[in-house]
N, C-alpha and C positions, 0 to 999 in steps of 0.2 A: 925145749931145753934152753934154748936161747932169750926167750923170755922171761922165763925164770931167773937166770944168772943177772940179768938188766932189772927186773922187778928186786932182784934183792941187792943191788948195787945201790939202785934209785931208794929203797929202805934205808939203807946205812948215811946215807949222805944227808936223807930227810932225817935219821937221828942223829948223824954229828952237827947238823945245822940248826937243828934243835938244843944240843950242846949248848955251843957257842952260841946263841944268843942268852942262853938262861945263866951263862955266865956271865956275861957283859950288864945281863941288868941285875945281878946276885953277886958281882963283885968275888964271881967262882966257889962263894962257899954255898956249895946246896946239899945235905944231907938226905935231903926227903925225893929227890929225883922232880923237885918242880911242882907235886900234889901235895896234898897234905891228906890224910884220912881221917875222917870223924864220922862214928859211928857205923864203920864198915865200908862208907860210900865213899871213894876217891873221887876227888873236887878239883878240879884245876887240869884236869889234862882232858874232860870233855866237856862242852857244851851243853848245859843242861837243858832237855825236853830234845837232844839231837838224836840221831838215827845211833850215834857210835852212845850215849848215854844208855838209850832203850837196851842196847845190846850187851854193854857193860856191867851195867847195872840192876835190871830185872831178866834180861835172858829175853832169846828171842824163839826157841824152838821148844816143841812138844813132841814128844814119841808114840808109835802106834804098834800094836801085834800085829801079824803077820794077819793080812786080808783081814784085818779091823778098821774100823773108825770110830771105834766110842772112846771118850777122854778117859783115863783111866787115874786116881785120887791125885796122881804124882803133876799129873796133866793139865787136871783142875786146878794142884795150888799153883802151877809156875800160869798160867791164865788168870789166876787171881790176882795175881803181880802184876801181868799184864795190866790189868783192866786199872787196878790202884792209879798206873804210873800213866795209863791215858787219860783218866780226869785228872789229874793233876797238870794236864798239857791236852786243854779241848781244841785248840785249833791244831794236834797232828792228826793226817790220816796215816792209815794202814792198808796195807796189802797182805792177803792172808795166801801164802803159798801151799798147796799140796802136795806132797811127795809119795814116791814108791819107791818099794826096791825092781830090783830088774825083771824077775820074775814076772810072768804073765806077759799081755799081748799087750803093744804099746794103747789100743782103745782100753781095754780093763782098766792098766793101770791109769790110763786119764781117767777114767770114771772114778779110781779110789781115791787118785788125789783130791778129787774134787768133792768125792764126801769127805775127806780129812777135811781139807782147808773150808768146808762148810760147819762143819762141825766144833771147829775153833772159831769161828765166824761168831754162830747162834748164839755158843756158850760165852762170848765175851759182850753181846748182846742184851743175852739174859742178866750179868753182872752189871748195866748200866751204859755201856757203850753203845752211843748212836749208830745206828747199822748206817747212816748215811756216809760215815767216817771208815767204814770197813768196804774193803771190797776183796775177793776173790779171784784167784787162777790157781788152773793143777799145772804140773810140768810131769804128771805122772810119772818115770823112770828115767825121764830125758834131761836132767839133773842134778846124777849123783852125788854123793859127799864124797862118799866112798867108792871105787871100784870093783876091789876084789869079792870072789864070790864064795864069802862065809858067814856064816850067820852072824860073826861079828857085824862086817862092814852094813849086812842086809837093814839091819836092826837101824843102825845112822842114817839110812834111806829114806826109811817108813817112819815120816815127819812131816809136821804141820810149822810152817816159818812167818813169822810177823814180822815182817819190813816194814819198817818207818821212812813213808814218803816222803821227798823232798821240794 
């Protein structure tokens, strides 16, 4: 609890210091909040080809059915984004995470994470990404989103996570 209250003290200070600088060099009038948007794509408050871009701007997770791992149409197009936003940026690697929900023994679920995050691996392979630039880990169940135990939270579980390395 106490980290939390300090993590979002540390938030607010990092955006009021963010304020007051983008007034000082804007002479206080900024209507647009410092980005500008064109064409859907907010420009100016990330780094482009950066881990917080990938994440922003193409999405960085895929979801799976219960004790599945085949990509399913929805899963394909945000992987096909994926793949666009990596050859436009050949020097990022990736890390392809698997997930589960709690369900099952924690070896199961290592094994299902690991065909998720294999299976986002392949398919983004198949679309032209160097498999040398991808690499692989499950955290099976040992890394929830969510908590609670309902089909809602379960569903946020059972996911495949592309992190852009640093």
């Amino acid at each position: 609890m106490r980290l939390k209250m300090i993590s979002a003290m540390a938030a607010a200070l990092l955006l009021a210091a963010c304020a007051s600088d983008e007034a000082a060099t804007t002479g206080g009038a900024s209507a647009g909040g410092g980005t500008t948007d064109t064409g859907g794509i907010t420009q100016g408050a990330v780094t482009p080809g950066s881990a917080e871009d990938f994440q922003q701007n193409v999405g960085d997770r895929v979801f799976f059915g219960f004790d599945r791992y085949d990509l399913t149409g929805e899963a394909q197009s945000q992987l096909q984004r994926q793949a666009a936003w990596l050859a436009q940026y050949p020097a990022v690697t990736v890390t392809i995470e698997g997930h589960a929900d709690e369900r099952g023994t924690r070896e199961y679920n290592l094994a299902l994470g690991e065909r998720r995050a294999n299976a986002v691996a392949n398919y983004l392979t198949a679309l032209g990404v160097d498999a040398g630039r991808i690499s692989v880990i499950s955290y099976g169940k040992e890394r929830p989103e969510c908590t609670e135990s309902n089909e809602s939270c379960w569903a946020q579980n059972r996911r495949g996570v592309t992190t852009v390395n640093r």
